[in-house]
N, C-alpha and C positions, 0 to 999 in steps of 0.2 A: 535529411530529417524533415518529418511535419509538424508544424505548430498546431496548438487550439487553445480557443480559448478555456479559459477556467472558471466556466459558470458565468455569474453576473461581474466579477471580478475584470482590471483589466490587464491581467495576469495571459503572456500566451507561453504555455507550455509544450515544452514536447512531446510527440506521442510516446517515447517509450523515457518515461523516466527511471530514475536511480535510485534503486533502496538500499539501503545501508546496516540494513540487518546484520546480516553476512559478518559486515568487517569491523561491527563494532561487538559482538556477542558471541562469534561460530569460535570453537577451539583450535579450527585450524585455519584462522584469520592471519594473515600476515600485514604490518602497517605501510613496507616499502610496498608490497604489489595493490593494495588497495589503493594508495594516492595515485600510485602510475597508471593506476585501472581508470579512477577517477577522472583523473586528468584529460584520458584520451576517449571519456565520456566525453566529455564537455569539449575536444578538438573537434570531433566527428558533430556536434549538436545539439547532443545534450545536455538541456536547462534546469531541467526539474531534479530536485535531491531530497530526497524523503530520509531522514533522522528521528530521532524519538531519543528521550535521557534515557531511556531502560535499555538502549544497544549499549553493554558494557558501561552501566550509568556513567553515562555522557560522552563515553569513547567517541561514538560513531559521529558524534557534535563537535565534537575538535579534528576528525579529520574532514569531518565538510569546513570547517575554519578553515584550515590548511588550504584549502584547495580554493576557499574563498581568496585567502591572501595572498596565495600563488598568484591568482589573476585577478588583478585590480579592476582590470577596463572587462574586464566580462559579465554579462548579464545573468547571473547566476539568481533561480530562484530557492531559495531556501524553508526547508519544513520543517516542523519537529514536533514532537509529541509530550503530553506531561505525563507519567505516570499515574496510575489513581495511587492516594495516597494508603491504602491498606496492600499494594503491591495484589491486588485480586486480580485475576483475570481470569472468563471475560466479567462486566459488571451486571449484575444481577438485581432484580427489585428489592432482595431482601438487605441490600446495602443503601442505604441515608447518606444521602449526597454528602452528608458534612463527614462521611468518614470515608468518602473516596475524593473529591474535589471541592472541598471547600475552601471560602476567599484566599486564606494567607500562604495555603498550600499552593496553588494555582500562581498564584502572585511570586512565592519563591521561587518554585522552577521554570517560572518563565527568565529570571532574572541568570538561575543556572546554566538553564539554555544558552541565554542571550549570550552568557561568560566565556563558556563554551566556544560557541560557533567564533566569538568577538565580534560580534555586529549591535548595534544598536536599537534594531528592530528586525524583527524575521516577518515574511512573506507570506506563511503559512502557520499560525497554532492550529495544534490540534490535543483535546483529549484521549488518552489512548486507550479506553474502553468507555460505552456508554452501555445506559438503561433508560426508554422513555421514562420511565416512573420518574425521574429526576426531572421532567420537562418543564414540569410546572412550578419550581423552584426557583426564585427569583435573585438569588443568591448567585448563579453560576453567569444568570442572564449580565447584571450588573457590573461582577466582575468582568468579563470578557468586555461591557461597554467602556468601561473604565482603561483597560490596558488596550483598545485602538485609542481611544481619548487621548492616555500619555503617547501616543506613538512607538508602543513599545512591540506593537504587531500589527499588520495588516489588514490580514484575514485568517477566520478563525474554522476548523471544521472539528469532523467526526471520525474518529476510527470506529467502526461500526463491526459490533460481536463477529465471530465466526458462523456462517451459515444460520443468520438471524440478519437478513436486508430488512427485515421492517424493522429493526429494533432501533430505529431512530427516525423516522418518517414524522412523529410529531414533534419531536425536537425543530426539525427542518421546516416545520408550521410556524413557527414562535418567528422565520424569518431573520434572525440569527446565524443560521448555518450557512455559510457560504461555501461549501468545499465539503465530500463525505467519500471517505474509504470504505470500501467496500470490497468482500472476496467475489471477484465475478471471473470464470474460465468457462470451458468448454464443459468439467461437469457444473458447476456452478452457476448454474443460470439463473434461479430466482431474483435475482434484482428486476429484470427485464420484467417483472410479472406487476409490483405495484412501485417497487422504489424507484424506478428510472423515470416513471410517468412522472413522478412528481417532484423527482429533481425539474426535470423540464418545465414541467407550470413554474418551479417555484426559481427558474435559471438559477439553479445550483451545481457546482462544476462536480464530475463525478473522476474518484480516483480509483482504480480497477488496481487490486493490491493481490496476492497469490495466484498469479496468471496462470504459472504452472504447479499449482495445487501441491506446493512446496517440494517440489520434485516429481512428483506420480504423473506432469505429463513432457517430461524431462527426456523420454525416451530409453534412460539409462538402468530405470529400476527392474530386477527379476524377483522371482519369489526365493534366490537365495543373498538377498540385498541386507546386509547390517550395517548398522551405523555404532560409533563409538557409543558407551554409555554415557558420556559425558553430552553427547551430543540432541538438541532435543528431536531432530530427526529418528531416532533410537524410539521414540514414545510415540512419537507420529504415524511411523510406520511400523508399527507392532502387530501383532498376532492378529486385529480386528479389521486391520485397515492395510496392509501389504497387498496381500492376498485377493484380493477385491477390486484396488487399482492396479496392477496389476494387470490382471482381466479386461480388464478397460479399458487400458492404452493399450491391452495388444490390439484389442478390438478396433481401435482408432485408428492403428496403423494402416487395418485393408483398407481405410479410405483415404491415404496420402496419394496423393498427385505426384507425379513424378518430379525428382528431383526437391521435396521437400519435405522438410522434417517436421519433426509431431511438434517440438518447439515454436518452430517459425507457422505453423498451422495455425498453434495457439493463441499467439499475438495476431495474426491474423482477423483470427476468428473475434475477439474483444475491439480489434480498430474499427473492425469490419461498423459496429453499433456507434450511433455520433452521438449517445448522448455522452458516450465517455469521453472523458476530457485528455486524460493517460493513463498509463499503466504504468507500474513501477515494477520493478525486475530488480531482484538481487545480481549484481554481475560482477562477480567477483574475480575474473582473469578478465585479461585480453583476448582470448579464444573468446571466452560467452559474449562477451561484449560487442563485439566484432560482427557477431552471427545473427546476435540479439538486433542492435540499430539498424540492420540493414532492411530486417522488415519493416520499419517508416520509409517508405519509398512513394506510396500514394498507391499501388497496388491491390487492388481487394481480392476479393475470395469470389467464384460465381455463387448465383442464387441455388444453383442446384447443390453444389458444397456446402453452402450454409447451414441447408435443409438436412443434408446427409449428419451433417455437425451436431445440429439440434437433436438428434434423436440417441445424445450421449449423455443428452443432461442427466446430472446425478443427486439427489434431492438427498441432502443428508442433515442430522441433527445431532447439536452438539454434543460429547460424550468426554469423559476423566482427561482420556487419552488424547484428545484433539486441543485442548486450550494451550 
């Protein structure tokens, strides 16, 4: 496994961290194969664990506890996210910060969190949707000055809307941001165009979240692919958006190199950029897991793959169905 650093922070994380989506939310999440999944995350290298209260409000924060307490002597870094408090997603202008993250809302679930995980201070907050329009809001600023003050968090960032990288560039101006999620993949490349410049002027650690574009470059999807109704994969990949990618990835296929898969392409292709810090992969067996760490090897892509990669970029804008 390779490390990097995380921004200005003196946080060095893994390249391919842990998201816990999956096993705190998906319907067919199991608790024994998640911690053993977990587990042999973090044997193989993996340091970085990405949580949020809204995975199964607060599931997926009691099994990274778990896995905290499992191992004492491990340097485990820890994240987690607060919900907006009107449950909106993503955050939009026409919501007032005081009805998404205002002080006492902010201030609770970080204490939920804390509860949760059972740590005393976590590595990573993060709010789990943003809107510049809240930038200039002095209220959010404070709050988060206040919970490093108590030492109740470290460092604080952004989950940053779906397929909207600018919608927090001035947030990350205020100098406050140390850390920002972002969806960046192979079709997903507008970050590189204004937000990664300025992570960098502003050494801000970048965390590259839907690598594989929630499955569409998974390798696995056909145009006869259903998901449970229950499942939000079901809404994802519906009638607007199967279909489409789909097409895509078959397309992606004629340019694998041999012996590699569209998956391992994918991680590839995001290491490949150093302003990113890591990537976070849902990895819910020991198969994915497995297949997934093995591309932090220090391995890159050539320039002429790059090139070929680039020209899959897929510029999309958010719609019902995608949030």
């Amino acid at each position: 496994m390779e490390y990097r650093r995380l921004g200005r922070t003196n946080l060095s994380v893994s390249e391919i961290g842990h998201g816990l989506w999956g096993m705190g939310d998906w319907t067919d999440a199991n608790d024994k194969e998640s911690l053993d999944t977990l587990q042999m995350s973090l044997e193989m290298g993996c340091n970085f664990f990405d949580s949020a209260w809204a995975y199964g409000r607060g599931h997926s924060d009691k099994l990274l506890g778990k896995l905290i307490k499992n191992n004492p002597a491990a340097k485990i870094i820890a994240a987690s996210k607060i919900p907006p408090k009107n449950f909106k997603w993503p955050g939009t202008a026409g919501d007032k910060l005081e009805d998404v993250f205002p002080r006492q809302h902010v201030i609770d679930y970080t204490e939920k969190i804390l509860e949760g995980i059972g740590i005393d201070q976590i590595d990573l907050l993060q709010f789990h949707v943003w809107d510049d329009s809240w930038s200039d809001n002095d209220e959010w600023k404070q709050t988060i000055s206040d919970l490093k003050a108590k030492k109740l968090i470290r460092f604080f960032g952004l989950s940053l809307n779906r397929w909207e990288p600018w919608n927090g560039m001035k947030a990350i101006q205020t100098g406050l941001i140390d850390a920002v999620q972002v969806i960046y993949n192979i079709f997903d490349q507008a970050p590189e165009d204004k937000l990664f410049p300025l992570c960098q002027k502003m050494n801000v650690g970048v965390i590259a979240r839907v690598p594989m574009d929630e499955g569409g470059l998974s390798g696995n999807l056909t145009t006869d692919t259903h998901f449970p109704k229950d499942d939000w994969r079901a809404r994802y990949f519906g009638p607007e958006n199967l279909n489409p990618t789909v097409r895509r990835a078959d397309a992606l296929m004629k340019v694998l190199p041999k012996n590699m898969s569209l998956p391992e392409i994918a991680l590839r292709f995001i290491l490949a950029n150093k302003t990113v810090s890591t990537t976070i992969v849902g990895m819910r067996t020991l198969n994915h897991l497995q297949e997934d760490l093995r591309t932090s090897n220090g391995k890159g892509l050539s320039k002429e793959l790059i090139v070929k990669l680039r020209a899959h970029r897929w510029d999309r804008k958010a719609a019902p169905w995608s949030d």
